[in-house]
N, C-alpha and C positions, 0 to 999 in steps of 0.2 A: 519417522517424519513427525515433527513437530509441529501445529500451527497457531498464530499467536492473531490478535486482532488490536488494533490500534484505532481508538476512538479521538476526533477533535470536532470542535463546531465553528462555523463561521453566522457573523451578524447582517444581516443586510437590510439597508434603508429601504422601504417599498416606493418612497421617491425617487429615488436614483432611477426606479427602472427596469424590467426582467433582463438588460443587455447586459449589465452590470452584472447580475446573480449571473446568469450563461459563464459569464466571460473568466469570471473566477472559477466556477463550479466547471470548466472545461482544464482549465489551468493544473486544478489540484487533480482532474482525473487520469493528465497525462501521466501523475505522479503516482497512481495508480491508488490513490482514493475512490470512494465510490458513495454517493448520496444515499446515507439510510433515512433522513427521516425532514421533514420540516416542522416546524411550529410555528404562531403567531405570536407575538409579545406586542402585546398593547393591540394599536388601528395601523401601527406604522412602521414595522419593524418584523422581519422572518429571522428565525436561528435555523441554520440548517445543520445538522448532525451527521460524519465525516465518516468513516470506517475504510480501513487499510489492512489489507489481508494478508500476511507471512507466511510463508512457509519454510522451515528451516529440516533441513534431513540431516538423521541421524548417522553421525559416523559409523561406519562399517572398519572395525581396529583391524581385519583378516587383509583385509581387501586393501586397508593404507599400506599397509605392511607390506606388500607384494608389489601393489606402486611403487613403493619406493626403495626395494630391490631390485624391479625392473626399471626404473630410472637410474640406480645405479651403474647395472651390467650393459646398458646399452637398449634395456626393453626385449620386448617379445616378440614383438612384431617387424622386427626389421628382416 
């Protein structure tokens, strides 16, 4: 199992509003982003900092192999 992480940031006006930051910051977590960090830039302006968590599993060559004799032959289970 491999796991990999993916960082982005988003800019938001503190004018606009906390509905606006919610409404995004809800958006990308369907997307399964997750909020690490905020900062302030300047008196009017928040960066918030993004991170997306992978996981990729490592092929099992025994195990494909057998898959796919048994998708060949008709499987094992029938």
């Amino acid at each position: 199992m491999k796991e990999t992480f993916e960082n982005e940031y988003m800019v938001f006006n503190v004018a606009e509003g906390p509905k606006v930051m919610i409404e995004a910051l809800n958006s990308r977590g369907q997307e399964g982003w997750r909020l690490s960090d905020v900062i302030n830039i300047g008196t009017d302006r928040l960066c918030a900092f993004l991170t997306k968590r992978t996981v990729i599993d490592d092929p099992n060559p025994k195990q494909s192999a057998q898959k796919k004799i048994d998708d060949l032959w008709g499987g094992a289970d029938e």
